[in-house]
C-alpha positions as MATLAB code, in Angstrom:
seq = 'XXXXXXXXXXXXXXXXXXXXXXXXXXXXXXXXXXXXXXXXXXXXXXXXXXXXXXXXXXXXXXXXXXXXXXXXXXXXXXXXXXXXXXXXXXXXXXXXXXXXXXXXXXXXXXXXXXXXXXXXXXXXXXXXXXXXXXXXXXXXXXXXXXXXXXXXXXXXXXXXXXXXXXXXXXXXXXXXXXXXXXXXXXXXXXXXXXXXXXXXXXXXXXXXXXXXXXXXXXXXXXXXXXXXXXXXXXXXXXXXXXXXXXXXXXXXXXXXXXXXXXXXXXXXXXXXXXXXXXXXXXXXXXXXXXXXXXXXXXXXXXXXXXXXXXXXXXXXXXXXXXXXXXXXXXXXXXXXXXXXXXXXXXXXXXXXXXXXXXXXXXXXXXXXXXXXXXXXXXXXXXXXXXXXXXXXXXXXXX';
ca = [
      -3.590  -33.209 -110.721;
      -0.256  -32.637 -110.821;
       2.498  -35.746 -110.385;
       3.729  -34.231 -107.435;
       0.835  -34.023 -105.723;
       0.360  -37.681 -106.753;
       3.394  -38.930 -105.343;
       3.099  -37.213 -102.467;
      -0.714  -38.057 -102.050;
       0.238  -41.676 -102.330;
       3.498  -41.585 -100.440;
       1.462  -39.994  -97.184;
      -1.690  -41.447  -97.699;
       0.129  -44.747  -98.306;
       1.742  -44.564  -94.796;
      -1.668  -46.415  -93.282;
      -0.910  -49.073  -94.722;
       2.930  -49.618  -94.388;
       1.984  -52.699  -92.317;
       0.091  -54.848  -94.933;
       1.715  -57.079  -97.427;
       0.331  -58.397 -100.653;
      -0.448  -61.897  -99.062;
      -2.826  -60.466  -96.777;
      -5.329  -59.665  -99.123;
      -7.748  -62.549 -100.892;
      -6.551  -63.364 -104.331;
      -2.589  -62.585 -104.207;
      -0.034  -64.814 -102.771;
       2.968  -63.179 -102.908;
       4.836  -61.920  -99.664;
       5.648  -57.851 -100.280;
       5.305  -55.181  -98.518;
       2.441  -52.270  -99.828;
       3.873  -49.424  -99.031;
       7.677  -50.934 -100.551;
       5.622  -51.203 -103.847;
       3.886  -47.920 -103.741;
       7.262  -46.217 -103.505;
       8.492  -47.967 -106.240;
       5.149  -46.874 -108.668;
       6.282  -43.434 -106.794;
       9.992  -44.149 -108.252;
       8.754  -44.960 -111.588;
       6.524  -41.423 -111.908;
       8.840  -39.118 -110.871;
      11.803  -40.297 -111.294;
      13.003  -37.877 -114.269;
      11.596  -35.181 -112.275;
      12.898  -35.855 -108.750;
      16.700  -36.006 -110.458;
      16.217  -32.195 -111.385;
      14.914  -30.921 -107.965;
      17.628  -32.442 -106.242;
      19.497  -29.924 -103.851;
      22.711  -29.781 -102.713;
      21.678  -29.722  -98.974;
      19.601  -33.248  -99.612;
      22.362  -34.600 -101.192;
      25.028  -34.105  -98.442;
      22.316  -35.592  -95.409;
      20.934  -38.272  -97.335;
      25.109  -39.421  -97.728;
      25.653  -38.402  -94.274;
      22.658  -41.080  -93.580;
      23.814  -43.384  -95.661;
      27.540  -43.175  -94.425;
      25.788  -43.500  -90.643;
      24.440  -46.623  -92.046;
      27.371  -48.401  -93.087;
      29.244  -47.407  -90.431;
      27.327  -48.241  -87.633;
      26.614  -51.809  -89.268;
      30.662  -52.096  -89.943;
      31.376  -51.963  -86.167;
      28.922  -54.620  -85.546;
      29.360  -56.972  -88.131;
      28.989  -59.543  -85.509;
      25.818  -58.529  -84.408;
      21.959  -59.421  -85.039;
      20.791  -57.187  -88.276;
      17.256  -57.751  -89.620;
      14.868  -56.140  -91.284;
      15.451  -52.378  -89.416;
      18.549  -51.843  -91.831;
      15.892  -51.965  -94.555;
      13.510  -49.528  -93.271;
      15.786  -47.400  -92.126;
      17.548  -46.922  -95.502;
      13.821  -46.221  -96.739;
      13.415  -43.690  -94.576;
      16.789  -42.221  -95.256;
      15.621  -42.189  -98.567;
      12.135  -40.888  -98.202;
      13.371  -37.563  -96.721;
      15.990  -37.272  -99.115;
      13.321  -37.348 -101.751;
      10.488  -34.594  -99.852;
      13.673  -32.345  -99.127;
      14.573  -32.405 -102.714;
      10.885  -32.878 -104.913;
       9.170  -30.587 -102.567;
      11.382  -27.598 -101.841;
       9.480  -25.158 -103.150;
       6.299  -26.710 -102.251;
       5.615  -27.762  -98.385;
       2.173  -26.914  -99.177;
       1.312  -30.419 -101.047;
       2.809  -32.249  -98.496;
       0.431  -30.294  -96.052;
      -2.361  -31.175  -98.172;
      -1.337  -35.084  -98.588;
      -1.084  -35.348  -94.490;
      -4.714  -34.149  -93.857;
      -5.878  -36.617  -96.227;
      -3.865  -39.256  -94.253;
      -5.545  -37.978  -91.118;
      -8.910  -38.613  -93.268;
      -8.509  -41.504  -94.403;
      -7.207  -42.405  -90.734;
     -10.589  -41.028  -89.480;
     -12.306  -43.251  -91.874;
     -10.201  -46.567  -90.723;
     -11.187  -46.157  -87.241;
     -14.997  -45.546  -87.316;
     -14.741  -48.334  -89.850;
     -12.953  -50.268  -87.449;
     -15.353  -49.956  -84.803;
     -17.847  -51.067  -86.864;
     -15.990  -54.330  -87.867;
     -15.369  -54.581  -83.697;
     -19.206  -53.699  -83.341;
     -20.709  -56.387  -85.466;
     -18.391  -58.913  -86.648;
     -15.870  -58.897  -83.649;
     -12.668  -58.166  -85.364;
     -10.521  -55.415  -85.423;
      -8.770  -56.839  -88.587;
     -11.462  -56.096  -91.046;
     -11.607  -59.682  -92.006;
      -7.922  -59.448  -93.178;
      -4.955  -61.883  -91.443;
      -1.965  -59.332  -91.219;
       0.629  -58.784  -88.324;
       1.088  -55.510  -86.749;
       3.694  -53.583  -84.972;
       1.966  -55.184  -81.248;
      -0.930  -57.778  -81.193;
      -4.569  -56.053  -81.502;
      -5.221  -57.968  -78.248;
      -3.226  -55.802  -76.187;
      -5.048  -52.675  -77.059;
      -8.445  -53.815  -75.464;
      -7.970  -51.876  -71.810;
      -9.645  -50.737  -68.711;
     -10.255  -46.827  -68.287;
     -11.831  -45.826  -65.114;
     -13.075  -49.160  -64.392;
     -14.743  -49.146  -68.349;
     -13.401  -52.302  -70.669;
     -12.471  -50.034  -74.010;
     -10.658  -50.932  -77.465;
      -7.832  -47.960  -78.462;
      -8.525  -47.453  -82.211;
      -5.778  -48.205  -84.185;
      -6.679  -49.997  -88.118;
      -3.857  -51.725  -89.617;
      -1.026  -50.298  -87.059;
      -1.687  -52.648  -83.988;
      -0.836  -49.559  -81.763;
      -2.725  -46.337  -81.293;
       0.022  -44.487  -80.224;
       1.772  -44.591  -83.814;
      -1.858  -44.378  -85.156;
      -2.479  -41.423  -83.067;
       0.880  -39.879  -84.905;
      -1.058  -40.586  -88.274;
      -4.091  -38.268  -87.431;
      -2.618  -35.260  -84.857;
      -0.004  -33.497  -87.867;
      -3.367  -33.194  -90.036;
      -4.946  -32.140  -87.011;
      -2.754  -29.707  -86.346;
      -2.647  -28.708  -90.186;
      -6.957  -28.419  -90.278;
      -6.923  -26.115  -86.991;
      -4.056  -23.542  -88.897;
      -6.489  -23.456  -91.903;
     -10.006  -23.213  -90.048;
      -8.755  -20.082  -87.920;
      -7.592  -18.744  -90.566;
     -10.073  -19.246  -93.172;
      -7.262  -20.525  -95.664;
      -9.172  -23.352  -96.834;
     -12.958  -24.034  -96.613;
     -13.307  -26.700  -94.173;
     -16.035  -29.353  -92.717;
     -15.558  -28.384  -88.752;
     -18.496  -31.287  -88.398;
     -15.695  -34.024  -89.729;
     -12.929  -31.941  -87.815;
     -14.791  -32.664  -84.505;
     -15.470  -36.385  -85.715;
     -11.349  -36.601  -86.355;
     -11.054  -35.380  -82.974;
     -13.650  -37.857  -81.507;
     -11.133  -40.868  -83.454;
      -8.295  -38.976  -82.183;
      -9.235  -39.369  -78.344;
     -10.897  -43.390  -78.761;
      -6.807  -44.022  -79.335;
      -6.337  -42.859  -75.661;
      -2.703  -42.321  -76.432;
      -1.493  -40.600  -73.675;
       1.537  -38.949  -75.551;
       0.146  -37.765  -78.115;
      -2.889  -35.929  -75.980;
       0.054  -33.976  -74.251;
       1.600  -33.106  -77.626;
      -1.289  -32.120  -79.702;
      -2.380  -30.267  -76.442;
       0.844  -28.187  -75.908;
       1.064  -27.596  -79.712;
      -2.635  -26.598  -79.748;
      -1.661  -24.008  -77.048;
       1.462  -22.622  -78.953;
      -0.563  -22.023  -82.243;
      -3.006  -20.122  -80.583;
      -1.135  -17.831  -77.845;
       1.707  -16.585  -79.682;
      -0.096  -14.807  -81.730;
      -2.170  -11.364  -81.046;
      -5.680  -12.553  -80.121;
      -8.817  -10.974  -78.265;
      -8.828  -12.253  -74.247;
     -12.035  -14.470  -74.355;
     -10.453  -16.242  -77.010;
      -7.076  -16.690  -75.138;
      -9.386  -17.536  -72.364;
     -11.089  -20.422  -74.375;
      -7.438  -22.143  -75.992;
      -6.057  -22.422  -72.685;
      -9.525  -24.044  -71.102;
      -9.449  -26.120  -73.741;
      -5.604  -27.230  -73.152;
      -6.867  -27.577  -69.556;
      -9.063  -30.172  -71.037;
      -6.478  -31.841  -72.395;
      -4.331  -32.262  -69.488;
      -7.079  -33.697  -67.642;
      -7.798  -36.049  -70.044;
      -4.181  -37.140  -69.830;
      -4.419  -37.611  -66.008;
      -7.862  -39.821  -66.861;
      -5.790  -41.890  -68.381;
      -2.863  -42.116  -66.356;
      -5.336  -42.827  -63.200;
      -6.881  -45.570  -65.301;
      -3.872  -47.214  -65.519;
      -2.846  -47.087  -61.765;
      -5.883  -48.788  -60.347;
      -4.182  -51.722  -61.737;
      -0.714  -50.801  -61.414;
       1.445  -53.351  -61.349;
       5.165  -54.111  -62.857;
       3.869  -55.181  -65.355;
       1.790  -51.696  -66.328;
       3.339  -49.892  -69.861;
       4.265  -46.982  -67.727;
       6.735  -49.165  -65.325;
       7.532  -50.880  -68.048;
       8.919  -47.775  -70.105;
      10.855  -46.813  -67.064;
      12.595  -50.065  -66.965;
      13.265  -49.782  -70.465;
      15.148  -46.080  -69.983;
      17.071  -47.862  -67.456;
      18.012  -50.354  -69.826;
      18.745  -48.381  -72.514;
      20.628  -45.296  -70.799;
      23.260  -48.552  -69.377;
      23.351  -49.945  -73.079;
      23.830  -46.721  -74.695;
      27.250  -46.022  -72.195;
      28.712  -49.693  -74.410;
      28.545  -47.883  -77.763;
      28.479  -44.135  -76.899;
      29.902  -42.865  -79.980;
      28.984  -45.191  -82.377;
      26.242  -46.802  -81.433;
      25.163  -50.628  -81.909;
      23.446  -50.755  -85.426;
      19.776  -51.139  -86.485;
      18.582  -54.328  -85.018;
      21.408  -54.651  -82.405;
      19.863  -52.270  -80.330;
      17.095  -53.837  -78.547;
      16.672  -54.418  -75.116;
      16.311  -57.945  -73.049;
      13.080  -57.534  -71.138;
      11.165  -60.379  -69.522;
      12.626  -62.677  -72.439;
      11.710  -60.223  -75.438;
      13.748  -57.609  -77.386;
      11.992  -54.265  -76.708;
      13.108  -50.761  -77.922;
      13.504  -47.721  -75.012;
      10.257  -46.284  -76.218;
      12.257  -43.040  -76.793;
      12.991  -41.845  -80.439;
      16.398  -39.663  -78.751;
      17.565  -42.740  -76.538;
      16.705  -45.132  -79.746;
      18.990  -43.040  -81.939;
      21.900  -42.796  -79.514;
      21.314  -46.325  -79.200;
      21.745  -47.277  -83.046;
      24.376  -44.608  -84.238;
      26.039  -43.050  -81.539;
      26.380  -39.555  -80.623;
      27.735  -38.068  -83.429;
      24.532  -38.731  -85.432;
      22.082  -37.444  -82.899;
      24.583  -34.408  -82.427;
      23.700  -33.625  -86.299;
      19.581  -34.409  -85.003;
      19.702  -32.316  -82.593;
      20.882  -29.175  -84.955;
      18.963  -30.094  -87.630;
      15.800  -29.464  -84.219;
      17.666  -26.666  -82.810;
      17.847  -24.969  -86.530;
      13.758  -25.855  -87.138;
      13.408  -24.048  -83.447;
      15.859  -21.110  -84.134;
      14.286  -20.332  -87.334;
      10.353  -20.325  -85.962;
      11.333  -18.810  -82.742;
      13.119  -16.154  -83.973;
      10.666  -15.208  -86.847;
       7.723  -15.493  -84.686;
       6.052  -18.270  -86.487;
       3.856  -20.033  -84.139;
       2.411  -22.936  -87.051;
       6.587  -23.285  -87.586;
       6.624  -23.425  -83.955;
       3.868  -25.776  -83.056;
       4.683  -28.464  -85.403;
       8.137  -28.168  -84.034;
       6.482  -28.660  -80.415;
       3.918  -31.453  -82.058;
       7.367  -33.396  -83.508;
       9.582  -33.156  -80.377;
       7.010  -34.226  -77.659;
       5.552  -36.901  -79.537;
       8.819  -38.735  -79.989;
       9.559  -38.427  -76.376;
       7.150  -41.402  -75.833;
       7.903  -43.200  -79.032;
      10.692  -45.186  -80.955;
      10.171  -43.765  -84.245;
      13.083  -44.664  -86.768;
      11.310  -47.678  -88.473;
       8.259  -45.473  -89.142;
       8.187  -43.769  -92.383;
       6.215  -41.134  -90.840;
       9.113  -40.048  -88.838;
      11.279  -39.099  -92.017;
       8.353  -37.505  -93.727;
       7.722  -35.383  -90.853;
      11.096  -34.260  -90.598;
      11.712  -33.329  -93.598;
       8.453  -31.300  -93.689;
       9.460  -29.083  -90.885;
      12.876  -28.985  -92.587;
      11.198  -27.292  -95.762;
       8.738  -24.839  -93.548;
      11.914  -23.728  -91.855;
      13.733  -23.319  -95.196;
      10.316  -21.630  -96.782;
      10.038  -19.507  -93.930;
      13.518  -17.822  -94.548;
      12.948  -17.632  -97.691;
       9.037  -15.484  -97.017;
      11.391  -13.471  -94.782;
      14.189  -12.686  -97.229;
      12.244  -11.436  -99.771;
      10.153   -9.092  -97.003;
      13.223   -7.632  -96.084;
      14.500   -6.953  -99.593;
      11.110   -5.863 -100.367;
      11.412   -3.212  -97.440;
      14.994   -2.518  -98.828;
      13.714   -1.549 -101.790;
      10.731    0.950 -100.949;
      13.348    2.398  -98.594;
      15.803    3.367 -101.534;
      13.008    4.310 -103.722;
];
């Protein structure tokens, strides 16, 4: 195995566990974060490498990040900074490093997110074992997560249920962890790229629905339907996609209905509204610039909440200059898979979008990763098409 694959196996793979520190585990006693010490090991394997394959492009966003950073924190120097500044500069860095190490090779980093979504898989049936016989979702372990496991034990249609979601604390940002292989498994099933268990594909999607994560049902479902209708297929099987994103929708209007026979103020979907109240008045104090990592967050019923909204949550922290450059780094990803026709380009551009819609996404490492791998399909797709049309050039002149 190759180190790239390595690095990027354990970079990916790695992201399950970006909430556990050393201290949780029996037998070590020091306080550091997993994932923080996988990326160095990373560092340390590919370091004479990763110089080489660094690209111009890379370069010039990661300082553009960077410069964001700084900035942003220099106009608050007042304010409350914690540990966000931290994990955003990770993330800058982590998408620095997949543009540059795996230009030429989007393919690896396709392979390393199914086996997150497998290993993913594996955490939650293992998880509902733990829940099943031993009456923790924790495995046994004593970590903190993103929100308390507590909160994710719910009432759907009347049923008490637990929304899988190992080590995270949310399903939602679990959910993220298992729909991009998802996605990836369905593009290589239908077309017989890789030889694939559709027995542990249906299992992933059994996982997939126990998170009951509302946003990422409508994303995976819309994606689902883009992969599979922009391209030249028979009726009956047209027929069956859309049923099945039929499906989907209604299992997104379960869930909403579940939630309004106890609605309340106090329901998440209130809630969020409140919150894009909040945040569209907070974002008017810093328009341009924005208020920093960790000076963002929102007072709400005596806690500091984000807007649950990865575009609001980046206007809040750096201003609209920086989610100008987002949103053409999206519309360039869309231009390019629109225009070519490329409806895998094009659902993992749908997948990305919707998804952080309902999410606040910048501490995440995922987010980065994810980015920068529709970043290189958009890049590899112009360069597939380039060398068509000089192909085609050629055999005209010959």
């Amino acid at each position: 195995m190759s180190i790239k694959k390595v690095c990027s196996y354990l970079l990916i793979g790695g992201l399950l566990f970006s909430s556990l520190n050393f201290d949780d585990f029996p037998f070590f006693s020091f306080d550091f974060s997993v994932y923080n010490f996988i990326v160095i090991i990373v560092l340390i394997l590919s370091f004479g490498s990763f110089v080489k394959h660094i690209s111009m492009f890379s370069l010039v966003l990661f300082i553009f990040l960077i410069f964001s950073l700084l900035f942003s924190l220099s106009l608050n120097v007042g304010g409350y900074v914690n540990n966000s500044v931290l994990q955003h500069f990770r993330g800058f860095f982590l998408l620095f490093y997949f543009l540059s190490f795996y230009k030429d090779d989007p393919e690896i980093i396709e392979d390393s997110f199914v086996l997150l979504k497998n290993l993913s898989v594996i955490a939650g049936f293992l998880q509902i074992l733990s829940l099943l016989f031993f009456f923790d979702p924790k495995f046994g372990l004593s970590y903190d997560t993103y929100i308390s496991f507590d909160k994710q034990f719910n009432t759907v249609l009347g049923v008490p249920i637990f929304r899988i979601c190992p080590f995270v604390g949310d399903p939602n940002y679990f959910a993220t962890y298992i729909l991009i292989g998802l996605l990836i498994d369905l593009k290589r099933i239908y077309n017989r790229e890789k030889k694939k268990s559709k027995v542990f594909f249906l299992f992933s999607c059994l996982i997939f629905l126990w998170t009951f994560s509302r946003g990422a049902f409508l994303a995976f479902g819309f994606s689902f339907l883009v992969l599979f209708t922009s391209n030249n297929y028979k009726r009956p099987i047209k027929f069956l996609l859309k049923a099945s994103f039929v499906l989907f929708l209604f299992i997104i209007v379960v869930s909403f209905l579940g939630e309004s026979r106890g609605a309340s103020s106090s329901s998440s979907t209130n809630e969020r509204l409140v919150l894009l109240d909040l945040a569209v008045e907070k974002v008017g104090e810093q328009f341009f610039f924005g208020h920093s990592p960790g000076n963002h967050y929102l007072d709400f019923n005596r806690m500091k909440m984000g807007p649950h909204n990865t575009y609001l949550e980046i206007l809040l922290i750096y201003g609209f200059f920086f989610c100008f450059a987002f949103f053409m780094l999206l519309c360039y990803i869309f231009y390019n898979s629109f225009m070519t026709n490329n409806s895998y380009l094009l659902a993992h551009f749908f997948l990305f979008v919707i998804m952080i819609l309902f999410l606040q996404y910048l501490i995440f490492n995922v987010f980065w990763i994810w980015l920068g791998f529709l970043i290189l399909l958009a890049q590899n797709n112009n360069y597939i098409i380039q060398k068509k049309e000089e192909l085609h050039e050629n055999i005209i002149c010959n």
